[in-house]
Kinemage of the C-alpha trace (Angstrom):
@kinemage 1
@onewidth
@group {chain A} dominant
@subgroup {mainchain}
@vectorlist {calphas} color= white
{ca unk a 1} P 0.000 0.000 0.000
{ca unk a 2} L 1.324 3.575 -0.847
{ca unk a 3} L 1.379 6.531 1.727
{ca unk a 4} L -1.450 8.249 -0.179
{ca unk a 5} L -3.608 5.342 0.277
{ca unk a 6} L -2.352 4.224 3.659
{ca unk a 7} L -3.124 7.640 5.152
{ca unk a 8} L -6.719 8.172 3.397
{ca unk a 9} L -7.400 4.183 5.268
{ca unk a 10} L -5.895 6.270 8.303
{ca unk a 11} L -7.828 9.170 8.019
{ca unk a 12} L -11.366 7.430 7.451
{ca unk a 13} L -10.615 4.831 10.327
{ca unk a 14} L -10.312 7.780 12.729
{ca unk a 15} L -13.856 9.394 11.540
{ca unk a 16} L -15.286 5.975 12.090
{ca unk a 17} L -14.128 5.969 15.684
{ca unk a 18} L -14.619 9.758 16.269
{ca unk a 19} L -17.982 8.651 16.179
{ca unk a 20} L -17.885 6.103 18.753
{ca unk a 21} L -16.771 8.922 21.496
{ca unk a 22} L -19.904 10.597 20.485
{ca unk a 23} L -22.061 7.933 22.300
{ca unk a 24} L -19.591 7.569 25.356
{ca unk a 25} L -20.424 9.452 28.431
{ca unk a 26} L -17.011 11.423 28.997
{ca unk a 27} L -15.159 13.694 31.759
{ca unk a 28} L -13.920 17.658 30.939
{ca unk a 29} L -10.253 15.554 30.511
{ca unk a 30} L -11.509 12.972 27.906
{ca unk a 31} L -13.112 16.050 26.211
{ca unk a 32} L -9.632 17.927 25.884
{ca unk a 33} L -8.260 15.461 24.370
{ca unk a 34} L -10.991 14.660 21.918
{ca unk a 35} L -10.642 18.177 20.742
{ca unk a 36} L -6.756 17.823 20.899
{ca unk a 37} L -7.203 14.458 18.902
{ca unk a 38} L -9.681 16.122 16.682
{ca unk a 39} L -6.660 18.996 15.707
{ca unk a 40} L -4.093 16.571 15.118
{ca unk a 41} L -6.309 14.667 12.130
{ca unk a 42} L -7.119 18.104 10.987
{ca unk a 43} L -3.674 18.397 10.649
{ca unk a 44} L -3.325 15.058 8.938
{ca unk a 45} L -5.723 16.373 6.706
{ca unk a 46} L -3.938 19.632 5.556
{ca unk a 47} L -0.681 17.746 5.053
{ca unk a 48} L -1.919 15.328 3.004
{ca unk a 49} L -3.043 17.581 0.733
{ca unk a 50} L 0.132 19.364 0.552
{ca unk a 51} L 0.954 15.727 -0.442
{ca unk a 52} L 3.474 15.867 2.820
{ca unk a 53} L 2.372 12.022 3.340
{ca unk a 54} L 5.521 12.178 5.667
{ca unk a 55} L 3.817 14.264 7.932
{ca unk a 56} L 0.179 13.671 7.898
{ca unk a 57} L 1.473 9.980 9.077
{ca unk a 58} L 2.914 11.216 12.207
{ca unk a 59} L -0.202 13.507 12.675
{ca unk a 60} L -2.846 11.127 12.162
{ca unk a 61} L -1.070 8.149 14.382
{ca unk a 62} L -0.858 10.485 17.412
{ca unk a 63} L -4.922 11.427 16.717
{ca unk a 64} L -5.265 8.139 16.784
{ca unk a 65} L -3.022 7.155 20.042
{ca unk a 66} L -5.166 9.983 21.574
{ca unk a 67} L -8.470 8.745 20.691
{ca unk a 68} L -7.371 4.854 21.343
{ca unk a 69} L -7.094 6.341 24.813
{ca unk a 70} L -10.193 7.406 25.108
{ca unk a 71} L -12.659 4.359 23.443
{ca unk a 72} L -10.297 1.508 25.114
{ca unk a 73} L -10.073 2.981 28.415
């Protein structure tokens, strides 16, 4: 799989489980770092259409470390 490709799996797994926080019944903290999580894949987004796949990578795995956080524990 390319970086294009792998990302755009990476960016459409994270709305997917964006949406499962949405349902959860969650503290001011868990909030916070929703938001923060939320910024990162925004970020992911912007850099992968500058076609920086380099970057969106890193931005979009730490959105997703984030949110992992939140939905497994």
């Amino acid at each position: 799989m390319d970086d294009k490709t792998r990302i755009e799996k990476d960016i459409v797994m994270f709305e997917e489980n964006i949406e499962k926080t949405q349902k959860m019944s969650l503290t001011n903290s868990q909030k916070k770092t929703i938001t923060l999580a939320s910024q990162y894949y925004e970020d992911a987004e912007y850099y992968h259409k500058k076609k920086d796949y380099f970057t969106a990578f890193g931005c979009i795995n730490y959105a997703h470390g984030l949110l992992d956080a939140i939905i497994k524990f």
